[in-house]
mmCIF file of the N, C-alpha and C atoms, coordinates in Angstrom:
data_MODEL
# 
_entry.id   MODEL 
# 
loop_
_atom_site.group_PDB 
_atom_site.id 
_atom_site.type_symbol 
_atom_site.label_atom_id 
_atom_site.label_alt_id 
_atom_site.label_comp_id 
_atom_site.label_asym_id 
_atom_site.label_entity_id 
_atom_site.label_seq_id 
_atom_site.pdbx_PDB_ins_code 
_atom_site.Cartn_x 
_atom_site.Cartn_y 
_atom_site.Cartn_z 
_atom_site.occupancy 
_atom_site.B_iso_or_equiv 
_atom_site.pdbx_formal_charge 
_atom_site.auth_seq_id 
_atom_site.auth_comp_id 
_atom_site.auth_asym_id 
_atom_site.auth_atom_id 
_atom_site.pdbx_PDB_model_num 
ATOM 1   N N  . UNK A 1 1  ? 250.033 114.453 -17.093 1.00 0.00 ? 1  UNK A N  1 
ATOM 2   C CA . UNK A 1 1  ? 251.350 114.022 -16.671 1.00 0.00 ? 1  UNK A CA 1 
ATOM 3   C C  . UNK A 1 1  ? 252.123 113.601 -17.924 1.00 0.00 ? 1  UNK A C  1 
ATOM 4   N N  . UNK A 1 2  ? 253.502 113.904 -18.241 1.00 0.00 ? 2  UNK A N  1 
ATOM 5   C CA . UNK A 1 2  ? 254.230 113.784 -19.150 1.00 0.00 ? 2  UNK A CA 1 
ATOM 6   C C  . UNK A 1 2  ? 254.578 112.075 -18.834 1.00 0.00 ? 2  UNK A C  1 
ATOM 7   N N  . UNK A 1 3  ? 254.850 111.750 -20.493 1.00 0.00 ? 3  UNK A N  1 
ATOM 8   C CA . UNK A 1 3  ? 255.692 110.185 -20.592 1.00 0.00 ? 3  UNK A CA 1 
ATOM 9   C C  . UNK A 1 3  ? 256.976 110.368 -19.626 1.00 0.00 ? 3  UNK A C  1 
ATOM 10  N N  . UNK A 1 4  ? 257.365 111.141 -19.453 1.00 0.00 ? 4  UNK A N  1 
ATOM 11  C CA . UNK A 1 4  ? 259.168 110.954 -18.396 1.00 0.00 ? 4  UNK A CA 1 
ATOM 12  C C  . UNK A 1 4  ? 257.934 110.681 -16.863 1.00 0.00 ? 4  UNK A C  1 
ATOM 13  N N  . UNK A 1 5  ? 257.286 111.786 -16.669 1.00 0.00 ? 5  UNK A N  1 
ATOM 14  C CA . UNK A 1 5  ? 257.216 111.717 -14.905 1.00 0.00 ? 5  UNK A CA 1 
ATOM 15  C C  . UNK A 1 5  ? 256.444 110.229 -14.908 1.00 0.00 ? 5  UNK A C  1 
ATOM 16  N N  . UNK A 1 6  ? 255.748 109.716 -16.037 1.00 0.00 ? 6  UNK A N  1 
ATOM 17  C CA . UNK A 1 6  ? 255.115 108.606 -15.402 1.00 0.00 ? 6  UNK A CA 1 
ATOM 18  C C  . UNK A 1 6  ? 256.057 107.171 -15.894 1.00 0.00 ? 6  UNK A C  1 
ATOM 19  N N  . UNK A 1 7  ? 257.473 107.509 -16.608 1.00 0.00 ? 7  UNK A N  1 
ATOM 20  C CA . UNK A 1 7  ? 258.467 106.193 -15.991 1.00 0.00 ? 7  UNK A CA 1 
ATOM 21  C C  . UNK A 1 7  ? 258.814 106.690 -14.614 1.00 0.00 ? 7  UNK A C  1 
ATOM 22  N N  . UNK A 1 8  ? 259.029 107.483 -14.327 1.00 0.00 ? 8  UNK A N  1 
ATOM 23  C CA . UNK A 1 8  ? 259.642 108.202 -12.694 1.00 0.00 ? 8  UNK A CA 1 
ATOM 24  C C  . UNK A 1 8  ? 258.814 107.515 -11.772 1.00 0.00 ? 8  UNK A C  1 
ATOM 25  N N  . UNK A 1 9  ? 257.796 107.293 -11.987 1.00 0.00 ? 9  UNK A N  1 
ATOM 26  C CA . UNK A 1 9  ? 257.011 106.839 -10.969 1.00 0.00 ? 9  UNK A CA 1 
ATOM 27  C C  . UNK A 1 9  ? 256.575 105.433 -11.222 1.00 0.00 ? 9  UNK A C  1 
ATOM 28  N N  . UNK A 1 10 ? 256.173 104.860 -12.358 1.00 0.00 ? 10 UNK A N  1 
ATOM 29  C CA . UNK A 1 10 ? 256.712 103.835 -12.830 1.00 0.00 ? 10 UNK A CA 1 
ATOM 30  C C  . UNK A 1 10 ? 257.721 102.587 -12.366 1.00 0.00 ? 10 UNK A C  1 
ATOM 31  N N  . UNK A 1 11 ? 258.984 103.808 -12.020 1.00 0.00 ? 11 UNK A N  1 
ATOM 32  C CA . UNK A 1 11 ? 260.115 102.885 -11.502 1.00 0.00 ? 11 UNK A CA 1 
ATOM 33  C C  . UNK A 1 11 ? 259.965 102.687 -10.000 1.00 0.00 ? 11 UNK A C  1 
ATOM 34  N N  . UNK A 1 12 ? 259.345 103.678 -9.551  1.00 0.00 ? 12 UNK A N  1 
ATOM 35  C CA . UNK A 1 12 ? 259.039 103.073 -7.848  1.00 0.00 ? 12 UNK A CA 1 
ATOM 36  C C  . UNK A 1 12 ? 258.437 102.350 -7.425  1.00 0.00 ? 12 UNK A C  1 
ATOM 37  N N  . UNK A 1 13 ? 257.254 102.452 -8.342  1.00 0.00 ? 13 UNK A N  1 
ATOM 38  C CA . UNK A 1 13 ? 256.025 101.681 -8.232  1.00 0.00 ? 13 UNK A CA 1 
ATOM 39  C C  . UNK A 1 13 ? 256.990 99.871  -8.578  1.00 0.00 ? 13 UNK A C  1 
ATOM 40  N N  . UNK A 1 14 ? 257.152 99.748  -9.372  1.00 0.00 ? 14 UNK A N  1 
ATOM 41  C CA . UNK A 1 14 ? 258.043 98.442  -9.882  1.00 0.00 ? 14 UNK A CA 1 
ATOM 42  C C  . UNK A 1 14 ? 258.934 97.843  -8.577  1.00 0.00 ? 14 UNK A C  1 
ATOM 43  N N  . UNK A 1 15 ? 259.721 98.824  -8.063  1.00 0.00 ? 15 UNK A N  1 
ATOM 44  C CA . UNK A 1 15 ? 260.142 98.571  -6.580  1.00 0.00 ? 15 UNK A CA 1 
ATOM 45  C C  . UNK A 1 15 ? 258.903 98.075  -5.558  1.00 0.00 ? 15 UNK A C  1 
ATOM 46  N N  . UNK A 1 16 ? 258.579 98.532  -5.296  1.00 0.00 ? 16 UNK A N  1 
ATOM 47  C CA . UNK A 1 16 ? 257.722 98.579  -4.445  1.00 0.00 ? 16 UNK A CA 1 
ATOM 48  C C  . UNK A 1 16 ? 256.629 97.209  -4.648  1.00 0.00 ? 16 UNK A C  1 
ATOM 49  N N  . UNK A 1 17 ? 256.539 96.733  -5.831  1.00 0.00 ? 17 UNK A N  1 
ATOM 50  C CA . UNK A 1 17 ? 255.790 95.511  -5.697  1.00 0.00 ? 17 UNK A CA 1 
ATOM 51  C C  . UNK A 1 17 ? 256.620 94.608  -6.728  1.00 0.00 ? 17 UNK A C  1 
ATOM 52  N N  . UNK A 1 18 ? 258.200 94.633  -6.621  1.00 0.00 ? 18 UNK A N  1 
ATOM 53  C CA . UNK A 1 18 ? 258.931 93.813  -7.012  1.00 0.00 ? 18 UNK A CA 1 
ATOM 54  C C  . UNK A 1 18 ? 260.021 93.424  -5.889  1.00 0.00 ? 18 UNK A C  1 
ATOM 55  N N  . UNK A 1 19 ? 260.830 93.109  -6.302  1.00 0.00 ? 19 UNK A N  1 
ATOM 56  C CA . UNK A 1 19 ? 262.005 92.649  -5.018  1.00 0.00 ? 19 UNK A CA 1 
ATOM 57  C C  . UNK A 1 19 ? 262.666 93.922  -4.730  1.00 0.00 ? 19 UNK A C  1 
ATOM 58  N N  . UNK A 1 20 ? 263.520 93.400  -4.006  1.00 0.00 ? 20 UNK A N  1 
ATOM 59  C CA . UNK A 1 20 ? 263.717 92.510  -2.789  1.00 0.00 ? 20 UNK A CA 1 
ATOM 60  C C  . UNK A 1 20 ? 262.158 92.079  -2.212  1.00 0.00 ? 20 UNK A C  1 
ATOM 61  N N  . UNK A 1 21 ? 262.247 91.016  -1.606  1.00 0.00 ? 21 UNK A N  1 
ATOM 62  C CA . UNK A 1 21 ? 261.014 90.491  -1.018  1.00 0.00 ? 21 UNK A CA 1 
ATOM 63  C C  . UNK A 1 21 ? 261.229 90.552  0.776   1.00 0.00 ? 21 UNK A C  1 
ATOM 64  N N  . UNK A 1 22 ? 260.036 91.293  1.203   1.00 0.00 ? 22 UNK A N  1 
ATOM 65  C CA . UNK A 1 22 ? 260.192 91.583  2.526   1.00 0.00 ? 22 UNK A CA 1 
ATOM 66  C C  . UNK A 1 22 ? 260.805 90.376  3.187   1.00 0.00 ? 22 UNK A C  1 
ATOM 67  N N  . UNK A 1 23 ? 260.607 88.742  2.772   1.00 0.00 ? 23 UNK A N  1 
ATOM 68  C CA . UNK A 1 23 ? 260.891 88.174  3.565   1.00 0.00 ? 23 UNK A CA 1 
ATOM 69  C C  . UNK A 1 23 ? 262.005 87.746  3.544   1.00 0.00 ? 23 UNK A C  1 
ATOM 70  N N  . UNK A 1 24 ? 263.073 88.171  2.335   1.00 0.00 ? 24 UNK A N  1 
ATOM 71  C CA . UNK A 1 24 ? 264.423 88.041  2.440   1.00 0.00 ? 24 UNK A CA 1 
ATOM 72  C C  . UNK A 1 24 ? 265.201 89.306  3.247   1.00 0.00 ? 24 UNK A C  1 
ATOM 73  N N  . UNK A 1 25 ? 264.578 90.428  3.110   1.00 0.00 ? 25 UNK A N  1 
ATOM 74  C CA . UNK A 1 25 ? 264.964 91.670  4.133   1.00 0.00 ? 25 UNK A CA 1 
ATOM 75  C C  . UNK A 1 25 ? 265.071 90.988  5.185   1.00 0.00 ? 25 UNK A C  1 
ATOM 76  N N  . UNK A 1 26 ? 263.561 90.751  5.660   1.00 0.00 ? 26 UNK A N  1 
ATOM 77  C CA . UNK A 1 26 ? 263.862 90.366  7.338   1.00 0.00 ? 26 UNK A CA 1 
ATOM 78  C C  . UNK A 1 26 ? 264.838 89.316  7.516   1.00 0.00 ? 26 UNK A C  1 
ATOM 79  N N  . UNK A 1 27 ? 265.311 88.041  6.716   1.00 0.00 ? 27 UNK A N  1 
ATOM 80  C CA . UNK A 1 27 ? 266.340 87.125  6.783   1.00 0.00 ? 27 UNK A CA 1 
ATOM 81  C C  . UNK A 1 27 ? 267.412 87.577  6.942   1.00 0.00 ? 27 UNK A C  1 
ATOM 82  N N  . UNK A 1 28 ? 267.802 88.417  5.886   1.00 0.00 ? 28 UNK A N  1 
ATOM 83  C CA . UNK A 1 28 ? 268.891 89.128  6.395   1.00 0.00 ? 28 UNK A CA 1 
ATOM 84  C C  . UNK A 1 28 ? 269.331 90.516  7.409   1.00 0.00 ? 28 UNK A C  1 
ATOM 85  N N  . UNK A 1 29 ? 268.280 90.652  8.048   1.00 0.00 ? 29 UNK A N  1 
ATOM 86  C CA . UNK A 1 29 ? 268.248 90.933  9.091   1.00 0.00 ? 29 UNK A CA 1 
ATOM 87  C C  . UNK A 1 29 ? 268.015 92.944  8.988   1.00 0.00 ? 29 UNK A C  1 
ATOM 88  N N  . UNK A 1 30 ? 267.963 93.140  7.949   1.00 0.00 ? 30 UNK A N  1 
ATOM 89  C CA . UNK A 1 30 ? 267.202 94.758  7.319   1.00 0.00 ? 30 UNK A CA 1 
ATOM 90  C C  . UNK A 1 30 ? 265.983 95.082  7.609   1.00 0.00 ? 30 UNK A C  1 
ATOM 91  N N  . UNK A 1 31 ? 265.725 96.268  7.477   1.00 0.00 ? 31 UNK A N  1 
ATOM 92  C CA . UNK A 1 31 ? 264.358 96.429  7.832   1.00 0.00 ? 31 UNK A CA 1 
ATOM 93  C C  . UNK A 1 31 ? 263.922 96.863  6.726   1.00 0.00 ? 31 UNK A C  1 
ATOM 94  N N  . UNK A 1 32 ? 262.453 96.433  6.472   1.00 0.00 ? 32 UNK A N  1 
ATOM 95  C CA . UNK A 1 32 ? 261.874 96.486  5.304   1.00 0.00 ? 32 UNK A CA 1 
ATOM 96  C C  . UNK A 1 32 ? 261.633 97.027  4.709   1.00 0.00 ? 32 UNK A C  1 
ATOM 97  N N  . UNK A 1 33 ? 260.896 97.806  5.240   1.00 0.00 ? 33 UNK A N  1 
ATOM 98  C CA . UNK A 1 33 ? 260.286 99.354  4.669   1.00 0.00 ? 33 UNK A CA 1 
ATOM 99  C C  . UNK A 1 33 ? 261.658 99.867  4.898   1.00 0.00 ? 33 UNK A C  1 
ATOM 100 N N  . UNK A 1 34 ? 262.040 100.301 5.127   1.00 0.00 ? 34 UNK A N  1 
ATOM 101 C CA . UNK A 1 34 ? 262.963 101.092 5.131   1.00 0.00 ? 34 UNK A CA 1 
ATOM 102 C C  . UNK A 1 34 ? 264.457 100.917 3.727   1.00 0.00 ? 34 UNK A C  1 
ATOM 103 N N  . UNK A 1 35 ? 264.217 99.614  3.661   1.00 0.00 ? 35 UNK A N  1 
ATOM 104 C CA . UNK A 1 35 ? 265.360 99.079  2.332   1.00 0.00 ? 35 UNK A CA 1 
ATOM 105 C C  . UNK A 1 35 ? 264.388 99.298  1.402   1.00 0.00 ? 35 UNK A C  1 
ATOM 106 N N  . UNK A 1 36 ? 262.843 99.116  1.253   1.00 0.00 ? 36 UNK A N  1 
ATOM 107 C CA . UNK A 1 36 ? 262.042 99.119  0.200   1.00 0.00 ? 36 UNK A CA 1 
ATOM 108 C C  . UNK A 1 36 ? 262.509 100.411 -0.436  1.00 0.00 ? 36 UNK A C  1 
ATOM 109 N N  . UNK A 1 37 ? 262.711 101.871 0.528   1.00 0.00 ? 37 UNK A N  1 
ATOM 110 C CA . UNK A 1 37 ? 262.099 102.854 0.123   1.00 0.00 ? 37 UNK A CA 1 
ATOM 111 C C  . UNK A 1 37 ? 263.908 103.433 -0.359  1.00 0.00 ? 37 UNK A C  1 
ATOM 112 N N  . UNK A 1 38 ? 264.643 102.972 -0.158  1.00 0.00 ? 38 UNK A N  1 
ATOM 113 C CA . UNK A 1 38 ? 266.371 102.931 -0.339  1.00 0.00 ? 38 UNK A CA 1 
ATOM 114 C C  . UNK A 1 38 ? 266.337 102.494 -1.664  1.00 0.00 ? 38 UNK A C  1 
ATOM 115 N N  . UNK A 1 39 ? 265.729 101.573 -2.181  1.00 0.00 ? 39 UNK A N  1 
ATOM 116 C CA . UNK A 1 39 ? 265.494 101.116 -3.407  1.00 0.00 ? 39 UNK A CA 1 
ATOM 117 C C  . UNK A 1 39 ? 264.468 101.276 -4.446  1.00 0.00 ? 39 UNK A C  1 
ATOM 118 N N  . UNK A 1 40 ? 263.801 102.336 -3.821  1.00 0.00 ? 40 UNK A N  1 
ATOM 119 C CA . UNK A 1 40 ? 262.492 102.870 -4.413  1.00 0.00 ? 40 UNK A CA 1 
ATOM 120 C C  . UNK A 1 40 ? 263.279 104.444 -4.983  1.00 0.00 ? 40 UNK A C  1 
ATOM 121 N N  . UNK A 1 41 ? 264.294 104.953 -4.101  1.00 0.00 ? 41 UNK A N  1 
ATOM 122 C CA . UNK A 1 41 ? 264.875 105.773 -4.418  1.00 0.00 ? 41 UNK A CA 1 
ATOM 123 C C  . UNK A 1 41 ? 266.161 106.095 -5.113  1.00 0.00 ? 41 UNK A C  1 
ATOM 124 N N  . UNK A 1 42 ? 266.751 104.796 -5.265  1.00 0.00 ? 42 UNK A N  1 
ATOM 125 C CA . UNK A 1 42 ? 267.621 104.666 -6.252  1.00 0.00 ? 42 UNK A CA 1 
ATOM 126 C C  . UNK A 1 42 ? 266.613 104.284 -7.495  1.00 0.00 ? 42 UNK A C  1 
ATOM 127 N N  . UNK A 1 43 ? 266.003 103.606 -7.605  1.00 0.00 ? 43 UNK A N  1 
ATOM 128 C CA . UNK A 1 43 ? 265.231 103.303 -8.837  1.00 0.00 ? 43 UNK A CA 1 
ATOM 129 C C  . UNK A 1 43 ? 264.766 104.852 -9.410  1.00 0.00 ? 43 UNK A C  1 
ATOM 130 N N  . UNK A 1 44 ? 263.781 105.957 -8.476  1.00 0.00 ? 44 UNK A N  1 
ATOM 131 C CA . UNK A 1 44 ? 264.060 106.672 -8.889  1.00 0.00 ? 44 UNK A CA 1 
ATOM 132 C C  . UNK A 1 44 ? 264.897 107.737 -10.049 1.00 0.00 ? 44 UNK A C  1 
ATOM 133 N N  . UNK A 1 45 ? 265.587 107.819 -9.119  1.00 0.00 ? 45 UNK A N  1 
ATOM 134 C CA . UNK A 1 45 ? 267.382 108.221 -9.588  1.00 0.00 ? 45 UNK A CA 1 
ATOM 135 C C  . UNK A 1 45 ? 267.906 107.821 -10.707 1.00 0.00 ? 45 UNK A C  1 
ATOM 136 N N  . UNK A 1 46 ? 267.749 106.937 -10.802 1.00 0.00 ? 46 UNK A N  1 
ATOM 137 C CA . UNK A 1 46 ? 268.130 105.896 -11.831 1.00 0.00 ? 46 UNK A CA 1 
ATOM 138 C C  . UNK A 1 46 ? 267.713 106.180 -13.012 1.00 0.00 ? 46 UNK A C  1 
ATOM 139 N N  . UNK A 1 47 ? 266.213 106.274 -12.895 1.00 0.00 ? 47 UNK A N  1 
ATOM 140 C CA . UNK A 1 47 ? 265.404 106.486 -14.137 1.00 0.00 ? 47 UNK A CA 1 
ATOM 141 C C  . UNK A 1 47 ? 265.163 107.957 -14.620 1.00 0.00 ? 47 UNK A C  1 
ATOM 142 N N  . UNK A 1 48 ? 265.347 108.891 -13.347 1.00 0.00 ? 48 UNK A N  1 
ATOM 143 C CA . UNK A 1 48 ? 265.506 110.494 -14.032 1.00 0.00 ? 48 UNK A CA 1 
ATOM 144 C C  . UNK A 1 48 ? 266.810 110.420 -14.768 1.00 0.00 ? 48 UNK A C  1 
ATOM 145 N N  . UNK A 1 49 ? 268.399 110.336 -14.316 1.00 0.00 ? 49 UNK A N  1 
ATOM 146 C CA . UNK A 1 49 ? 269.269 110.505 -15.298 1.00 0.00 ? 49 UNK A CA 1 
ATOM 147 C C  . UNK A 1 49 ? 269.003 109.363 -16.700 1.00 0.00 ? 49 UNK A C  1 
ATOM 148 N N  . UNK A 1 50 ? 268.196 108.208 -16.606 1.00 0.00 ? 50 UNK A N  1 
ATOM 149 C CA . UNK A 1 50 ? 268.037 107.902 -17.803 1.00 0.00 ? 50 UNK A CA 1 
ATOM 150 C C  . UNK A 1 50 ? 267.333 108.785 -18.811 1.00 0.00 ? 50 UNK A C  1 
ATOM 151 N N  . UNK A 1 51 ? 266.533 109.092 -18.409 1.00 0.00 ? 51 UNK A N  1 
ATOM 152 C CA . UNK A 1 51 ? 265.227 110.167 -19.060 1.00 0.00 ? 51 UNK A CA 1 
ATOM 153 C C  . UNK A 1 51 ? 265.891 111.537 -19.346 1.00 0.00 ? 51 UNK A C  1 
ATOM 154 N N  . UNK A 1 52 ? 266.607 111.858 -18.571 1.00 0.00 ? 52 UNK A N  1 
ATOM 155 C CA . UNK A 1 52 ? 267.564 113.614 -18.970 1.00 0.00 ? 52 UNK A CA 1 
ATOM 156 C C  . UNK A 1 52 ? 269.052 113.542 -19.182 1.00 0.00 ? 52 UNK A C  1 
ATOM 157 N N  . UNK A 1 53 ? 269.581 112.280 -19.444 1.00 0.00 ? 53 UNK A N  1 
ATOM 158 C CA . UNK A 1 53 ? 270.903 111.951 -20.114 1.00 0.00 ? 53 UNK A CA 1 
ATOM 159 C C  . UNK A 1 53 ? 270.800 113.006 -21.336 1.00 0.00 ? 53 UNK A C  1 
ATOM 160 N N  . UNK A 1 54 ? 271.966 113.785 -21.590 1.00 0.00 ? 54 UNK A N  1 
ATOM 161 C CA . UNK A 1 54 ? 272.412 113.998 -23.059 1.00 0.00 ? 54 UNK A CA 1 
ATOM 162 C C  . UNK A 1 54 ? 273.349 113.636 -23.407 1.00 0.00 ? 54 UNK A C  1 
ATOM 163 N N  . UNK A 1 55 ? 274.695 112.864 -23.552 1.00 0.00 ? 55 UNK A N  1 
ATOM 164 C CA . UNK A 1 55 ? 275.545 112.777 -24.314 1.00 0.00 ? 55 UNK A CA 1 
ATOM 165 C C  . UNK A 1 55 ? 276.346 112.782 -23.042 1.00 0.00 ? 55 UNK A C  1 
ATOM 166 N N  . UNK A 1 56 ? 275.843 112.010 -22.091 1.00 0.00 ? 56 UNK A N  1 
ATOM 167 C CA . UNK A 1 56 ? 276.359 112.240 -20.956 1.00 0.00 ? 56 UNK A CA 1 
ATOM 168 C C  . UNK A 1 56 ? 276.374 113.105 -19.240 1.00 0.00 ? 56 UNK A C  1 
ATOM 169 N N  . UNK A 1 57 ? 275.553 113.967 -20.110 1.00 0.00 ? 57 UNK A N  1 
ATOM 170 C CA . UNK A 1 57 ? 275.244 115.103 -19.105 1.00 0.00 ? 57 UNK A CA 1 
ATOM 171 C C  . UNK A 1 57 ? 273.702 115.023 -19.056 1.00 0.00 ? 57 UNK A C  1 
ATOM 172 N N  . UNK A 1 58 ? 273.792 115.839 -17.562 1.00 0.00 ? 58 UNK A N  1 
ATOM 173 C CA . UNK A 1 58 ? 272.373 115.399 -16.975 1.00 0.00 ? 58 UNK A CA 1 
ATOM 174 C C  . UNK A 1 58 ? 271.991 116.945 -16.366 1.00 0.00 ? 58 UNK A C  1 
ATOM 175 N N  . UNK A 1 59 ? 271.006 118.133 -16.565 1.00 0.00 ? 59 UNK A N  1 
ATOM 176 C CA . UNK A 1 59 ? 270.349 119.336 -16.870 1.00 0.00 ? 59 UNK A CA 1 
ATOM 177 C C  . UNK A 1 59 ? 269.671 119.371 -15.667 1.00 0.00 ? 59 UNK A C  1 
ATOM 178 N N  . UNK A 1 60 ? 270.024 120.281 -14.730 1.00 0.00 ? 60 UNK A N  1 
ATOM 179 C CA . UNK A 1 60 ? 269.194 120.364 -13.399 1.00 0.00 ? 60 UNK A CA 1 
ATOM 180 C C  . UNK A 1 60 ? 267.941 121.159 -13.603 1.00 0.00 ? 60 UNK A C  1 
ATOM 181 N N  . UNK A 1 61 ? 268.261 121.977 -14.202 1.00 0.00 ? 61 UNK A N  1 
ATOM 182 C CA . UNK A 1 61 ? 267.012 122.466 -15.112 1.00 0.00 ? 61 UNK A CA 1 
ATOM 183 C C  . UNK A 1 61 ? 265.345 121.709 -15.341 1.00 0.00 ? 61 UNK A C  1 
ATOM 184 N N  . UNK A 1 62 ? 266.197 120.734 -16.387 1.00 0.00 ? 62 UNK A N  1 
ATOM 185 C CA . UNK A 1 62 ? 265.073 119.025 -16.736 1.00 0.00 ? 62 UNK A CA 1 
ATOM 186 C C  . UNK A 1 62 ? 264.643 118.935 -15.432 1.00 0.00 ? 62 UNK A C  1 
ATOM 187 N N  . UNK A 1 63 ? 265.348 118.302 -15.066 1.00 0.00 ? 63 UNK A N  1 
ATOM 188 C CA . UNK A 1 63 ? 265.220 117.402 -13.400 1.00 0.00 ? 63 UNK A CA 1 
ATOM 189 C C  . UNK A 1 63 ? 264.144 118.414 -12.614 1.00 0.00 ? 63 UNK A C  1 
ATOM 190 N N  . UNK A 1 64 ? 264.281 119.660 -12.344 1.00 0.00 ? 64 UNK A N  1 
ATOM 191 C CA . UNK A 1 64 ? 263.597 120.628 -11.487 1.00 0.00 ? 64 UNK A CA 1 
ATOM 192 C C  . UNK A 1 64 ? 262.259 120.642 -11.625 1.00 0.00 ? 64 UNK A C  1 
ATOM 193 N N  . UNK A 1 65 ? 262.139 121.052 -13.408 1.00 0.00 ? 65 UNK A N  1 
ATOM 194 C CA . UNK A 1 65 ? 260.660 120.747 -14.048 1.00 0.00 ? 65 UNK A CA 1 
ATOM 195 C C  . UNK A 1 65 ? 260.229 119.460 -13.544 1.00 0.00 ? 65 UNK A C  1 
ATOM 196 N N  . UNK A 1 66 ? 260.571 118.536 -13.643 1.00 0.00 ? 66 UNK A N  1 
ATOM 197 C CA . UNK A 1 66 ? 260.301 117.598 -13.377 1.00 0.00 ? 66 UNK A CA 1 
ATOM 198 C C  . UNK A 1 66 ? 260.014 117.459 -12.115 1.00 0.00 ? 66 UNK A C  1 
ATOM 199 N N  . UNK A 1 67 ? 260.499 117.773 -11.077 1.00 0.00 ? 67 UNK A N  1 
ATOM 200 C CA . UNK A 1 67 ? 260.076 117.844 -9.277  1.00 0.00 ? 67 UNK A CA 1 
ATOM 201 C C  . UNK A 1 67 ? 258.880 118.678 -9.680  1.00 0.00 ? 67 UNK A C  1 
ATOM 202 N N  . UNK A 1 68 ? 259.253 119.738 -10.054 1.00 0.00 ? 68 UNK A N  1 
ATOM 203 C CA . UNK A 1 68 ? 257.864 120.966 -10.032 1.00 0.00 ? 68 UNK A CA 1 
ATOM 204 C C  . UNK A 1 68 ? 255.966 119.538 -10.519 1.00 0.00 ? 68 UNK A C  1 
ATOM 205 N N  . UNK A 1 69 ? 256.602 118.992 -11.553 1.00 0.00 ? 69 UNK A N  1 
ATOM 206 C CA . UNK A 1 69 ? 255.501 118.354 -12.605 1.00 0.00 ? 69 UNK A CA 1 
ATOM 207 C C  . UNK A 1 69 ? 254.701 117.004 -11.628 1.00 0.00 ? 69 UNK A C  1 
ATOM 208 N N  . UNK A 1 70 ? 256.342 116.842 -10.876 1.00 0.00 ? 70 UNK A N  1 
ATOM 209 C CA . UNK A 1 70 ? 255.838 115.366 -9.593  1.00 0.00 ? 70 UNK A CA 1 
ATOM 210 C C  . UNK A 1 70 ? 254.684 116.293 -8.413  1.00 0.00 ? 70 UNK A C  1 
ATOM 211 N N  . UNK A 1 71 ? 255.312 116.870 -7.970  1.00 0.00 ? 71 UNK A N  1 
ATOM 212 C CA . UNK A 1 71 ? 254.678 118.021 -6.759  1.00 0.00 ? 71 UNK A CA 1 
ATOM 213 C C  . UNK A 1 71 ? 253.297 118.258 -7.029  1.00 0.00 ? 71 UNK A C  1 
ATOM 214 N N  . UNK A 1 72 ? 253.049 118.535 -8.686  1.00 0.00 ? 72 UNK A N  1 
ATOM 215 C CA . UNK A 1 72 ? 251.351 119.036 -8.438  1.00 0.00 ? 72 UNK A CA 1 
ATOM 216 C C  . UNK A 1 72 ? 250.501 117.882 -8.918  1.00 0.00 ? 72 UNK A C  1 
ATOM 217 N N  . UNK A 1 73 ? 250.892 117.145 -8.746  1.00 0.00 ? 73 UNK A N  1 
ATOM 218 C CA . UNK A 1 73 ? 250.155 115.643 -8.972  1.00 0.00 ? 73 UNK A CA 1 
ATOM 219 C C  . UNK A 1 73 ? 249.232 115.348 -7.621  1.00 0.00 ? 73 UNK A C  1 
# 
């Protein structure tokens, strides 16, 4: 596995046993899993255009390899 796919996953993982904390979800009245994984997927997101930024622009190309590289894991 390449250094990019394992911040990619990295960043979910970090979600996922960082905040939001289920028990402020349920306070505010969200459902948990379901905001976890909203924020598991922006984190995502987040961290592929960090990783395939050039000068602004972002290579669907990169990104694809990259699904392809997540997929056979």
């Amino acid at each position: 596995m390449t250094e990019r796919a394992q911040k990619v996953i990295a960043a979910a993982r970090n979600v996922a046993e960082g905040s939001p904390t289920l028990g402020k979800l349920i306070r505010e009245g969200r459902d948990p899993m379901i905001t976890k994984t909203y924020y598991e997927y922006a984190a995502v997101l987040r961290e592929v255009v960090e990783q395939y930024r050039v000068g602004g622009l972002v290579y669907c190309a990169d990104i694809l390899e990259l699904v392809d590289e997540l997929e056979d894991l």
